[in-house]
N, CA, C and O of each residue as an XYZ file, in Angstrom:
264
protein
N      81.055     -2.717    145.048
C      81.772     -3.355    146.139
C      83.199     -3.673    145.704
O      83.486     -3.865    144.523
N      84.139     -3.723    146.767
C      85.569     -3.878    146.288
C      85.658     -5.353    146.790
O      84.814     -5.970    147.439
N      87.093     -5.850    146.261
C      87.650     -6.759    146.744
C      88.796     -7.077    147.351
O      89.682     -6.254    147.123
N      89.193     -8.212    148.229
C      90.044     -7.668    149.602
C      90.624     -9.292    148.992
O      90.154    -10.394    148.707
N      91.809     -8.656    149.022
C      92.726    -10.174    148.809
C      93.186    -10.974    150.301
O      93.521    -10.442    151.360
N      93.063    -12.530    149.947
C      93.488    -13.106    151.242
C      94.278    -14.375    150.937
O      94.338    -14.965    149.859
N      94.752    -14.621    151.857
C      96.059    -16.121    151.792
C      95.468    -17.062    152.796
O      94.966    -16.755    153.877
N      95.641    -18.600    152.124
C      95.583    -19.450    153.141
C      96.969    -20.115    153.656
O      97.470    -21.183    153.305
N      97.368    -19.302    154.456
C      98.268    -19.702    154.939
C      98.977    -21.511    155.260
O     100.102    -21.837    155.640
N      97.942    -22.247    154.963
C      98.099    -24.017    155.236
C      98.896    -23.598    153.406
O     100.053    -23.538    152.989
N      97.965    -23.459    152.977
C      98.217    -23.714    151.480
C      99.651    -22.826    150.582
O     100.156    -23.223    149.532
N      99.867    -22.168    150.991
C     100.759    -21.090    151.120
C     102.390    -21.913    151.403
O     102.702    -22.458    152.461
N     103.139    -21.832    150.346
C     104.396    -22.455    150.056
C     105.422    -21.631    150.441
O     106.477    -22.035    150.928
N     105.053    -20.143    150.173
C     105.924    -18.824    149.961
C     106.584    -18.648    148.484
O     107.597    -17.962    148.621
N     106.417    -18.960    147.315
C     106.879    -19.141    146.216
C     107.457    -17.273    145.964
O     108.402    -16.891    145.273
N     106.703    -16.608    146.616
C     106.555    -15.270    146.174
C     106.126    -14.589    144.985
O     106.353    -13.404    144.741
N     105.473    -15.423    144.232
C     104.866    -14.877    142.939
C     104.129    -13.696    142.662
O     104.263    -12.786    141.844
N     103.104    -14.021    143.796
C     102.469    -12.883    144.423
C     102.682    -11.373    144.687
O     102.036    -10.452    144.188
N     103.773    -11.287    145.619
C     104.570    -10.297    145.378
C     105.523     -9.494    144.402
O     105.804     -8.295    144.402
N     105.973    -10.611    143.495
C     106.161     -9.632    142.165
C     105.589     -8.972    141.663
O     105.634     -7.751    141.516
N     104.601    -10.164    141.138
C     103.437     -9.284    140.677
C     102.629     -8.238    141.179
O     102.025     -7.495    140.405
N     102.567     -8.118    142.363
C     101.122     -6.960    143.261
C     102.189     -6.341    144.287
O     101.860     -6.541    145.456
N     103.634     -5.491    144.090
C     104.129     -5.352    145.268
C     103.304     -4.445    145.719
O     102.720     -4.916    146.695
N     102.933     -3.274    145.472
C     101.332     -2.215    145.803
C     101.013     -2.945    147.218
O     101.047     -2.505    148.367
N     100.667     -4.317    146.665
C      99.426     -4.768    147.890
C     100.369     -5.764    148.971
O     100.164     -5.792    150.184
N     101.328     -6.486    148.340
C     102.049     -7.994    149.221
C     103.201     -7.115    149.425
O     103.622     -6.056    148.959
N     103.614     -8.157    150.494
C     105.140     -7.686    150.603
C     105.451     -9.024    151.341
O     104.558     -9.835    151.583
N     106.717     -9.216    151.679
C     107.084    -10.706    151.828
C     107.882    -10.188    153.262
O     108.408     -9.129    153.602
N     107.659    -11.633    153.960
C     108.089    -11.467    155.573
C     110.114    -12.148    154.712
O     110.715    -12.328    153.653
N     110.264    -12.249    156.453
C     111.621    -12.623    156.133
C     112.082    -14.076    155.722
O     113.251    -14.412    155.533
N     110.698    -15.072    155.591
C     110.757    -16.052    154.984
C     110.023    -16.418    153.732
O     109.877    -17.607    153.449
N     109.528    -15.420    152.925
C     109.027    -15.251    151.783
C     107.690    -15.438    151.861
O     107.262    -15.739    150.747
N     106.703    -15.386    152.815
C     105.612    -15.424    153.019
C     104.867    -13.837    153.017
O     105.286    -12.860    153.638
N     103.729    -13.889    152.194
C     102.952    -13.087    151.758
C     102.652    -12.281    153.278
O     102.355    -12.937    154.277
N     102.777    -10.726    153.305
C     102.115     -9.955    154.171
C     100.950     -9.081    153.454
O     101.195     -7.954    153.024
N      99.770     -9.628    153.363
C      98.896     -8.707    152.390
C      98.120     -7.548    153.334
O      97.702     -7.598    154.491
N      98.118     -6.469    152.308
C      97.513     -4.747    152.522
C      96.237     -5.933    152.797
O      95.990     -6.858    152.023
N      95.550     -5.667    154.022
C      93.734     -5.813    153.822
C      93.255     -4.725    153.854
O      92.712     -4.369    154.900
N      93.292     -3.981    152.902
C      92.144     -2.531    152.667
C      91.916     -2.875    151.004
O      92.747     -3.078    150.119
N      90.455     -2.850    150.975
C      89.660     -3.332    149.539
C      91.259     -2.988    148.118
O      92.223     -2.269    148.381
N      91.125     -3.491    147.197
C      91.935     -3.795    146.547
C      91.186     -2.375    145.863
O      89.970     -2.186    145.888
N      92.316     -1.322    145.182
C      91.791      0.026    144.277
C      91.245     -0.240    143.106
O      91.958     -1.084    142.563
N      90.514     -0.009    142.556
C      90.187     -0.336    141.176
C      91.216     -0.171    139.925
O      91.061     -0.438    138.734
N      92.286      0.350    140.612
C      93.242      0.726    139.497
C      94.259     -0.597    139.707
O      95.292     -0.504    139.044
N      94.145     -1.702    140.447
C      95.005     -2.736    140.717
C      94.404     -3.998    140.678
O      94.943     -5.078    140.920
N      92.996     -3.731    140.286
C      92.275     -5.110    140.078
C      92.641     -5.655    138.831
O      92.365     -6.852    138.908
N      93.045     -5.444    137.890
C      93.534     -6.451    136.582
C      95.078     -7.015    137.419
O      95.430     -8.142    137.069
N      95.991     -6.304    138.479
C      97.137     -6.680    138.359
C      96.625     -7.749    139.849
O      97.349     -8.646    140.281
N      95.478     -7.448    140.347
C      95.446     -8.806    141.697
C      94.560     -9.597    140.970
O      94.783    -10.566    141.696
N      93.823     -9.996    140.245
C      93.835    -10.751    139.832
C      94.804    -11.720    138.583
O      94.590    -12.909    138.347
N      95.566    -11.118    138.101
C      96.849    -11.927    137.790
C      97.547    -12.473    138.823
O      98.103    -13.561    138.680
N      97.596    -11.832    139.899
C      98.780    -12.249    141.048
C      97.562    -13.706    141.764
O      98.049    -14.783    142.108
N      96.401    -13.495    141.839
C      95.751    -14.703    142.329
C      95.704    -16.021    141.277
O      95.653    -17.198    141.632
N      95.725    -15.671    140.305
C      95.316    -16.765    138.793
C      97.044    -17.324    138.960
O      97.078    -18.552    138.882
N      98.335    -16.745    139.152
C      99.810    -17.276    139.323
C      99.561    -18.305    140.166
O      99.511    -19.474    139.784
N      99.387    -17.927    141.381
C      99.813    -18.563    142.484
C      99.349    -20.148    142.544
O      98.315    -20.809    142.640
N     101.248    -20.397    142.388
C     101.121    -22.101    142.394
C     100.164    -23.011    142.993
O      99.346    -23.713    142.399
N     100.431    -22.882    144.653
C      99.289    -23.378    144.802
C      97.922    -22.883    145.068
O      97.554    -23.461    146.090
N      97.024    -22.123    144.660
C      96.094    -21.805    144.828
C      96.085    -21.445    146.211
O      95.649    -22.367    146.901
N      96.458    -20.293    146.944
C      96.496    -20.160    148.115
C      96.015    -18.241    148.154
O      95.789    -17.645    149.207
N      95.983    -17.882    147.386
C      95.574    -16.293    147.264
C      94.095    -16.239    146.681
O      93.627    -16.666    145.625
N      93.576    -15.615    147.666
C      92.033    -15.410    146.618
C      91.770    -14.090    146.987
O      92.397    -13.602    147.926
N      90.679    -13.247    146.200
C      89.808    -12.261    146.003
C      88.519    -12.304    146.539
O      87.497    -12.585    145.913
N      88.619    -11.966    147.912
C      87.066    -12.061    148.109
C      86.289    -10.400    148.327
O      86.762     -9.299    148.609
N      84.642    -10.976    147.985
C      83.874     -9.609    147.645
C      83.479     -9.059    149.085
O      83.329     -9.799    150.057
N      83.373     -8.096    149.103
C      82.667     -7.779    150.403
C      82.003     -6.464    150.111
O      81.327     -5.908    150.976
């Protein structure tokens, strides 16, 4: 099973950390808020989304299984 990255937007500051790290998957609106790819995360980018979820200041990016 893959995993599909998601934002809680309440929690969600826009720091953009996220997007440095995973541009592949994020990309940032015009106020620095996360636009995330939702198609399962590739196996070739799971060490780099989970760094980009373990950054994020406030805990607002997670990895969920499906």
């Amino acid at each position: 099973m893959a995993d599909t990255m998601r934002v809680n937007p309440i929690n969600c500051t826009g720091h953009g950390v996220c997007a440095e790290l995973l541009p592949e998957l994020i990309a940032l609106d015009e106020w620095g808020y996360p636009i995330l790819d939702l198609r399962p995360v590739p196996p070739s980018l799971d060490l780099e989304a989970r760094r980009a979820v373990a950054a994020c200041p406030t805990l607002a990016l997670k990895l969920t299984r499906q």
